[in-house]
C-alpha positions as CSV (number, residue, x, y, z in Angstrom):
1,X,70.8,-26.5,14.9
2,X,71.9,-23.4,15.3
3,X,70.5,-20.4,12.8
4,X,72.6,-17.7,11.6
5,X,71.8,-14.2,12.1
6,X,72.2,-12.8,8.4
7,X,69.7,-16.1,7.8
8,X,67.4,-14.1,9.5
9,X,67.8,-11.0,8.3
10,X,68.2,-12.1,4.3
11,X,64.4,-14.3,5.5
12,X,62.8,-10.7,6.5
13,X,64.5,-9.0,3.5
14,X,62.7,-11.3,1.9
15,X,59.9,-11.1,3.0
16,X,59.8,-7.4,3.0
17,X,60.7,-7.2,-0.6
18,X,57.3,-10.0,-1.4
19,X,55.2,-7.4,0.0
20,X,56.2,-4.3,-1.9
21,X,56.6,-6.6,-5.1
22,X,52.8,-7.8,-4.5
23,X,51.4,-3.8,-3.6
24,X,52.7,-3.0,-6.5
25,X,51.6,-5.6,-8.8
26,X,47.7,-5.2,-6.7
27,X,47.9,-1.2,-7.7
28,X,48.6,-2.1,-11.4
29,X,46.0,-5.1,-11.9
30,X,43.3,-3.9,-9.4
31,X,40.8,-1.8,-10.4
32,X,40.2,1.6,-9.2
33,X,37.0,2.4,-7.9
34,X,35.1,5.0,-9.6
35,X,32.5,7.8,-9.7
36,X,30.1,7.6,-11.7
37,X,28.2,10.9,-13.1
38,X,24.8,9.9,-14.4
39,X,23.0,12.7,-16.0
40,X,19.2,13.3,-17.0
41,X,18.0,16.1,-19.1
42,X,14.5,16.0,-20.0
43,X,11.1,15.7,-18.4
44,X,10.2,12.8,-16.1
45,X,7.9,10.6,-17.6
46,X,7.4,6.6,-17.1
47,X,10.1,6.2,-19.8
48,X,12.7,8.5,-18.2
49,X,12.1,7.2,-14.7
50,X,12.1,3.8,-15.5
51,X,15.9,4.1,-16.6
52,X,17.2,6.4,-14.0
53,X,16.0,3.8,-11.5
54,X,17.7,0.9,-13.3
55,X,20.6,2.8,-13.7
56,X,20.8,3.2,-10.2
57,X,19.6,0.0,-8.6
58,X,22.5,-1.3,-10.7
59,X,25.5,0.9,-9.1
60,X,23.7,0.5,-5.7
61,X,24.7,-3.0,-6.0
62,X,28.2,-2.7,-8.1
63,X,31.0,-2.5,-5.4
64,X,33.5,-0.6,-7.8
65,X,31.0,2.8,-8.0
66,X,32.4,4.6,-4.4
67,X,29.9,6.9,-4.8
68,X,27.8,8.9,-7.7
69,X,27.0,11.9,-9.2
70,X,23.7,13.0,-10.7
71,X,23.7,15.8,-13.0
72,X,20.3,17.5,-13.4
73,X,18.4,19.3,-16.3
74,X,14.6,19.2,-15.9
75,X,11.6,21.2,-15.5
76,X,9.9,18.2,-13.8
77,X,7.0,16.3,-15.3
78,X,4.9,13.0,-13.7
79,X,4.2,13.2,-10.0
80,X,4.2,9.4,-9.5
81,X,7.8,9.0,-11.6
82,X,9.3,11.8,-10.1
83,X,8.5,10.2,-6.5
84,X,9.7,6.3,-7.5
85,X,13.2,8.5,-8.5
86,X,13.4,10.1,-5.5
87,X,12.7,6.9,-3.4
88,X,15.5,5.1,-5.5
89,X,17.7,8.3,-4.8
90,X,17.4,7.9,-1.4
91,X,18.0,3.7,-1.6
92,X,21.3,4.4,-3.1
93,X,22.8,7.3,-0.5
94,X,22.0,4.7,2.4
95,X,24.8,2.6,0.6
96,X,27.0,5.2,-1.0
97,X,27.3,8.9,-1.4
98,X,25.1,11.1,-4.0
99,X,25.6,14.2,-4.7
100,X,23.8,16.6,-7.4
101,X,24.6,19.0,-9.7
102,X,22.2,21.5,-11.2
103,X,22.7,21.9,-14.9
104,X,20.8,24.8,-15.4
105,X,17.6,23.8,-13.9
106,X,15.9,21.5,-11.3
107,X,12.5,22.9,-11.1
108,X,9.4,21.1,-9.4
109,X,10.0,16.8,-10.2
110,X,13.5,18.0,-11.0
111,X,14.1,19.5,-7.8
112,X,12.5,16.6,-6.1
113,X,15.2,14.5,-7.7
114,X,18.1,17.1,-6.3
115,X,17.1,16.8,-2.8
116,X,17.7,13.3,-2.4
117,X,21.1,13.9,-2.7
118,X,23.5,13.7,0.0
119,X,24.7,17.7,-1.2
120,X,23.5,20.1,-3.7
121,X,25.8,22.0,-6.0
122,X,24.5,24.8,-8.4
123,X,25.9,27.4,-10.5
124,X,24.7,30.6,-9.4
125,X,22.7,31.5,-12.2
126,X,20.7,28.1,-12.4
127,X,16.9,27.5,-11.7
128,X,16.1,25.7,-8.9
129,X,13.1,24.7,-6.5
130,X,9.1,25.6,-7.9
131,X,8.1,23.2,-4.9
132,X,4.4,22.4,-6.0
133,X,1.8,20.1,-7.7
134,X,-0.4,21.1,-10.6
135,X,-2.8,19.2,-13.1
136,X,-6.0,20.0,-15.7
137,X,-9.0,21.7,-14.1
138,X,-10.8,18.6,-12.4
139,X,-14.3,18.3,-14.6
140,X,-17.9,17.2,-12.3
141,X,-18.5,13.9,-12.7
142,X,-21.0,12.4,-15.4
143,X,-23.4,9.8,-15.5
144,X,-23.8,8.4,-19.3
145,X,-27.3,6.8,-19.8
146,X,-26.2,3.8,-21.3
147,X,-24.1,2.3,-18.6
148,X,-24.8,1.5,-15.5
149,X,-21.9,2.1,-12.3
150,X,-22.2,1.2,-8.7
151,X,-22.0,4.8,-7.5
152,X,-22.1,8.2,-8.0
153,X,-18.0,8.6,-9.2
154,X,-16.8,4.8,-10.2
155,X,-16.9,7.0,-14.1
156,X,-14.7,9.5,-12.5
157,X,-12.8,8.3,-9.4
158,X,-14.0,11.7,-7.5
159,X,-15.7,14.5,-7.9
160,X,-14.1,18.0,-8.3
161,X,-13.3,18.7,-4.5
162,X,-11.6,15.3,-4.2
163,X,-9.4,16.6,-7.0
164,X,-8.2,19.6,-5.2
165,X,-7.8,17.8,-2.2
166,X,-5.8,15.2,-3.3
167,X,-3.7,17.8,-5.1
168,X,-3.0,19.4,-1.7
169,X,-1.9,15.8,-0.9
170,X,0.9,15.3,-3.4
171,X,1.9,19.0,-2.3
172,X,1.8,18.3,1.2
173,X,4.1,15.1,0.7
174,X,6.4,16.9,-1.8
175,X,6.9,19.4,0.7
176,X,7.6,18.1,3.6
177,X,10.0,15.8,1.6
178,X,11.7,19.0,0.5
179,X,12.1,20.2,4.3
180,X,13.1,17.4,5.8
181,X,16.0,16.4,3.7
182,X,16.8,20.6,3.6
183,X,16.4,21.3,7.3
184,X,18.9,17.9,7.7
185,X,21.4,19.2,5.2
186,X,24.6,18.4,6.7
187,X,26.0,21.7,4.8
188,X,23.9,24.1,4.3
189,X,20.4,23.3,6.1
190,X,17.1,25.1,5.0
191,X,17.1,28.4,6.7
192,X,12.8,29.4,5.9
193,X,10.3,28.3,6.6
194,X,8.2,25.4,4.9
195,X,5.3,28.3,4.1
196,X,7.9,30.2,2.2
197,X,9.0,26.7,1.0
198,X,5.3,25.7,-0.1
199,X,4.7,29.1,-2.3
200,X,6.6,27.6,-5.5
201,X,9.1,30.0,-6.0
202,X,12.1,29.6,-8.6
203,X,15.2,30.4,-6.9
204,X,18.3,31.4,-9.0
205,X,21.6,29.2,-7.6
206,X,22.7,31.8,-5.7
207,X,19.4,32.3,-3.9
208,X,18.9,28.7,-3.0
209,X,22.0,28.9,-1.8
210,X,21.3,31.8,0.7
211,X,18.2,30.5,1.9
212,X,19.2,26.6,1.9
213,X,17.8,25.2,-1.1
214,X,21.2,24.1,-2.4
215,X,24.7,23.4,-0.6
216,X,27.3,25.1,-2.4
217,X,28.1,27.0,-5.4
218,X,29.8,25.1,-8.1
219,X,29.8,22.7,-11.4
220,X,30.1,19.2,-12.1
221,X,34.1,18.9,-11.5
222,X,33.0,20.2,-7.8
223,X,30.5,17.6,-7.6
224,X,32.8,15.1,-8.6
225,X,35.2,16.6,-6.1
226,X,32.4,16.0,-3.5
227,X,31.5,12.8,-4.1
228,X,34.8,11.4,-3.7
229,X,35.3,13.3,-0.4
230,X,32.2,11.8,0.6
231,X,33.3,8.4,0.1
232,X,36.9,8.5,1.6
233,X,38.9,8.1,-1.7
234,X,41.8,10.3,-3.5
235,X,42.6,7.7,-6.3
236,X,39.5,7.1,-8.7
237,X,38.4,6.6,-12.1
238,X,35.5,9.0,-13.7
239,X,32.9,7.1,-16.2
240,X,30.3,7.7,-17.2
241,X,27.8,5.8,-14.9
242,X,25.0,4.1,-17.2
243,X,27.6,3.1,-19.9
244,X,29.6,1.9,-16.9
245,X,26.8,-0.5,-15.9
246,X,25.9,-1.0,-19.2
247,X,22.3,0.3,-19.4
248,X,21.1,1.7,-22.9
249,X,19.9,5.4,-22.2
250,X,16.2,6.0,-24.0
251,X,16.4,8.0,-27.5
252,X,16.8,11.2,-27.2
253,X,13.6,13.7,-27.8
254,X,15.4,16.5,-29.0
255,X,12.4,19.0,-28.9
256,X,12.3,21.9,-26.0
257,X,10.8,21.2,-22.4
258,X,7.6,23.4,-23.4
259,X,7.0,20.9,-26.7
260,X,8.1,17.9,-24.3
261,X,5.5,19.2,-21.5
262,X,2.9,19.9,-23.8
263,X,3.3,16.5,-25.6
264,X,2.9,14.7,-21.7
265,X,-0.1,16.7,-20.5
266,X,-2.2,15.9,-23.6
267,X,-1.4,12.5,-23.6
268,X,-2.0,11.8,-19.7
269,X,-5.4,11.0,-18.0
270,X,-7.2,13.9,-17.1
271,X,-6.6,13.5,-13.0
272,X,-2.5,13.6,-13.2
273,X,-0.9,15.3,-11.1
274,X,2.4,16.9,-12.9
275,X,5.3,18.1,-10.9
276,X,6.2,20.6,-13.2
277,X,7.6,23.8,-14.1
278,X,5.2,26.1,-13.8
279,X,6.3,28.5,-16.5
280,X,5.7,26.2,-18.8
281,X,1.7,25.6,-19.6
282,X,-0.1,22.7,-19.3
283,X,-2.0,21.8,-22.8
284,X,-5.4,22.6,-22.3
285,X,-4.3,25.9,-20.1
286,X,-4.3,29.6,-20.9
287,X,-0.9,31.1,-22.4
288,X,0.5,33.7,-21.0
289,X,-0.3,35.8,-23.3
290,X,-4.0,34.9,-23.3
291,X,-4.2,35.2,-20.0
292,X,-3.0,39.3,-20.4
293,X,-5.2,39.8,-22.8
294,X,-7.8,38.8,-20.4
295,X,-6.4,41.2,-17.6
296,X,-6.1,44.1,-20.4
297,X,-9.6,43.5,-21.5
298,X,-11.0,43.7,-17.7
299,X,-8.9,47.1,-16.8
300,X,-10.3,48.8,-20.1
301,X,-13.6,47.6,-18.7
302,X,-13.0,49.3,-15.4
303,X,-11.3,52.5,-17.4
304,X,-14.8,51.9,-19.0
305,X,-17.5,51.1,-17.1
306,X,-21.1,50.4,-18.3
307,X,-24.3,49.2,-16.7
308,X,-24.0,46.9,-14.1
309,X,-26.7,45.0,-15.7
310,X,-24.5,44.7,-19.2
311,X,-21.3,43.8,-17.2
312,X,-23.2,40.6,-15.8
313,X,-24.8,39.4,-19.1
314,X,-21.6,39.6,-20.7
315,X,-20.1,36.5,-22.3
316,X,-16.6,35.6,-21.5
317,X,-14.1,35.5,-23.7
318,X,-13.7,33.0,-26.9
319,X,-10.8,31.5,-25.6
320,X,-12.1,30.8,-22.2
321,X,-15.0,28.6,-23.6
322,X,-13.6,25.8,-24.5
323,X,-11.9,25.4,-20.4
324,X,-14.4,26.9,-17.8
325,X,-16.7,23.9,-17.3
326,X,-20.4,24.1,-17.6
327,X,-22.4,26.4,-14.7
328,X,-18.9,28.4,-14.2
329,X,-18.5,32.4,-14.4
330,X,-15.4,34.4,-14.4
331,X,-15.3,36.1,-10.6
């Protein structure tokens, strides 16, 4: 049986006209994939980490999130929670791209957030870096006559040179967190070196641009803008990324970073370590302006001077008292 030829062109016509019909119909019923911008604003506690992970252990596994933005506005806070964020940070760029925006300020655990990112955009006149560790003045241990312990610092965990050693620790690791991810920057690597790094400095945007702290100058549409280059897509949907997945954001504090920073150190255990701002004053710790008093009080001492033997028996001031341990002088 013989077959026409216009058979056989009206059979590819048809054919043809299936495909654009079904392309169609796939672009109006399929869903686009999306960006989702997840922001945090507030100082890291277990609270705070706890659903910044689950918010993004959730996208990691949603196939419609192409990639994800993280919008930043923190002084910092816990050293443990601002770790576990940075570790699920880094979980999620394997599978998809993260990029951060600075809102303002990413100082100390909030910096150690940014830098997990696959690029970091800041406006230039946000705060960014204050790579260090702090926490209380470590106290000697004590041994309380009614219990009993099986060594010298099962009370305590340590005595006071453990405490500073183990601080160095949680720097060191902080740090050479930092300069890895900065000196592999695919943009705009770290151009200092780590010592520089290590001395805790608070770099405007425009600075941590300069020296390779941050990627790029810019705000959240850039990030967005990012993100989806990252991930190979011009056609995408922007949502908001936990009410996207559907996780309940804790309440909000509403009370400044000092009041919120002041509110963790006196309720943590004397031994934490705090990434934190370090403009802002642990509870427990001198004031700024305390702390110039103190400085006035010693130059008006030099301006003028009495007997060596009066300048040694003097007491220090009140408001020392109550934080220089037993045995301790001012030097």
């Amino acid at each position: 049986m013989r077959t026409n030829w216009w058979e056989i062109l009206l059979g590819i016509l048809f054919l043809v006209l299936c495909l654009i019909g079904g392309l169609a119909l796939s672009e109006q019923t399929a869903p686009k994939p999306v960006i989702g911008v997840l922001r945090f604003a507030g100082v890291i506690d277990f609270d705070s980490a706890d659903y910044l992970i689950n918010v993004l252990d959730v996208a990691r596994k949603d196939d419609s999130v192409a990639g994800v933005v993280m919008e930043i506005l923190s002084p910092g806070g816990y050293s443990t929670s601002s770790e576990s964020i940075y570790y699920s940070m880094l979980r999620l760029r394997d599978e998809k791209p993260l990029v951060v925006y600075v809102d303002g300020l990413a100082a100390s655990g909030g910096y150690y957030m940014a830098v997990a990112g696959n690029r970091i955009y800041a406006p230039p006149s946000a705060n960014l870096g204050n790579v260090g560790a702090r926490s209380m003045q470590p106290e000697d241990p004590v041994l309380f006559p009614d219990e009993l312990s099986t060594g010298p610092y099962k009370l305590s965990g340590g005595s006071r040179f453990d405490s500073i050693r183990q601080l160095e620790l949680v720097r060191d690791s902080f740090l050479g967190n930092v300069v890895q991810q900065r000196q592999n920057a695919a943009v705009n690597p770290l151009n200092i070196p780590p010592e520089e790094v290590g001395e805790a400095r608070l770099y405007l945007g425009s600075e941590a641009v300069a020296v390779g702290l941050a990627d790029l100058a810019g705000g959240r549409s850039d990030a967005i803008l990012g993100a989806a280059e990252l991930a190979g897509i011009t056609d995408y949907d922007v949502v908001d990324l936990a009410e996207h997945e559907g996780v309940e954001p804790p309440q909000p504090i509403g009370v400044s970073f000092a009041a919120q920073a002041a509110a963790l150190a006196q309720q943590a255990p004397p031994e934490t370590v705090f990434l934190l701002d370090s403009r802002i004053p642990l509870a427990h710790s001198l004031s700024a302006s305390q702390v110039e008093a103190h400085l006035l009080s010693l130059r008006n001492a030099d301006m003028n001077p009495v007997s060596s033997a009066t300048q040694n028996q003097a007491a220090p001031p009140a408001f020392l008292k109550n934080i220089l341990p037993a045995g301790d002088a001012l030097q």
